[in-house]
Structures are given as structure tokens and as C-alpha cells.
N, C-alpha and C positions, 0 to 999 in steps of 0.2 A: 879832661884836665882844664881847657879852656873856663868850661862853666864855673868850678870850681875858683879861679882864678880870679874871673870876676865877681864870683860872692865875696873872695876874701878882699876886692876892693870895697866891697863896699862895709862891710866887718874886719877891718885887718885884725883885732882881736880874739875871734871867733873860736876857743878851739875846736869845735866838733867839723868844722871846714879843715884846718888846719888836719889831723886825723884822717878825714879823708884826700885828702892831698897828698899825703904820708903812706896810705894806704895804693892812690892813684902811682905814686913814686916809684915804691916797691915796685909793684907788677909792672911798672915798665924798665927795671931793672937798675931804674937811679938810686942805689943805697944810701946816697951820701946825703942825696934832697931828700930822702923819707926822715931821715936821721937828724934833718933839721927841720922836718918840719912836726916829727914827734916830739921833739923837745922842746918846742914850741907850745905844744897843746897840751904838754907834763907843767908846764910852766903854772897852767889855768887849773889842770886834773892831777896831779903828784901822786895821788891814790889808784888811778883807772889803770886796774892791770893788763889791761888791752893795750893801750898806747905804752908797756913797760914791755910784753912783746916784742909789740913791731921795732920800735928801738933797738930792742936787743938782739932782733935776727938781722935788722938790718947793721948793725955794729960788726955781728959776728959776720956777715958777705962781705965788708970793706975789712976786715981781715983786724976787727980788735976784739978777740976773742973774749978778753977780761973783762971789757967794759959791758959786751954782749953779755955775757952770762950773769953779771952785776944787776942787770936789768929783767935777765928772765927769773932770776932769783927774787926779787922784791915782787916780779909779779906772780910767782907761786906763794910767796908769802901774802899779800891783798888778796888772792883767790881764798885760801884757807880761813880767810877775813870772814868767804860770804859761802864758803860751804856747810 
């Protein structure tokens, strides 16, 4: 997470850091920082059903189930985009 951290100093823009930071968040079980920092990198990607995902399961672990499944829903729908 460190490394990470210091890319995004030196890109605070970045999404694809940002993503992984999101990603680094989850697995260490902070939902609430993945959730901010996928919405961060939707900001740059609005289409990437990957970060509409992690969003969404991380929404649904901090207990907002609606807004979770709002999110796994737009990304099965961009999946079907590219199957």
C-alpha cells in the first residue's frame, strides 16, 4: 500500500493507481477506502466494469446493499457491451 501511495503522490490523477489502491483496500478489509477510492478512478473510467464491481461489493460489505447491486448491475451491463 505504501508504494502505491506514493505513485498517487506523484499522479494524484492516476486512475489505474487509484484501482489499485481500491483493490489493495478491500483485501485488507477497509470497504469504505476502496469505495472511495473506486469512485475516484469511475470518475476518469465510468465505463470499466471492473471498478463498477469492486464498488459494488465493497458498498454491499459496509451494508448499502442498493447502491452495491446499482453498481454490480451497470457492470453486467458494460460486460454484455464486450461479450
Amino acid at each position: 500500500m505504501r508504494s502505491l501511495t506514493s505513485a498517487l503522490a506523484l499522479a494524484p490523477d492516476n486512475a489505474e493507481i487509484m484501482r489499485w489502491m481500491g483493490i489493495a483496500a478491500q483485501n485488507l478489509g477497509d470497504h469504505l477506502g476502496a469505495v472511495d477510492c473506486f469512485e475516484r478512478a469511475l470518475v476518469a473510467l465510468p465505463d470499466d466494469a471492473d471498478l463498477h464491481i469492486g464498488s459494488g461489493v465493497a458498498l454491499y460489505r459496509l451494508g448499502k446493499e442498493d447502491e452495491g447491486l446499482t453498481h454490480l448491475r451497470r457492470a453486467c451491463e458494460l460486460a454484455l457491451d464486450y461479450a
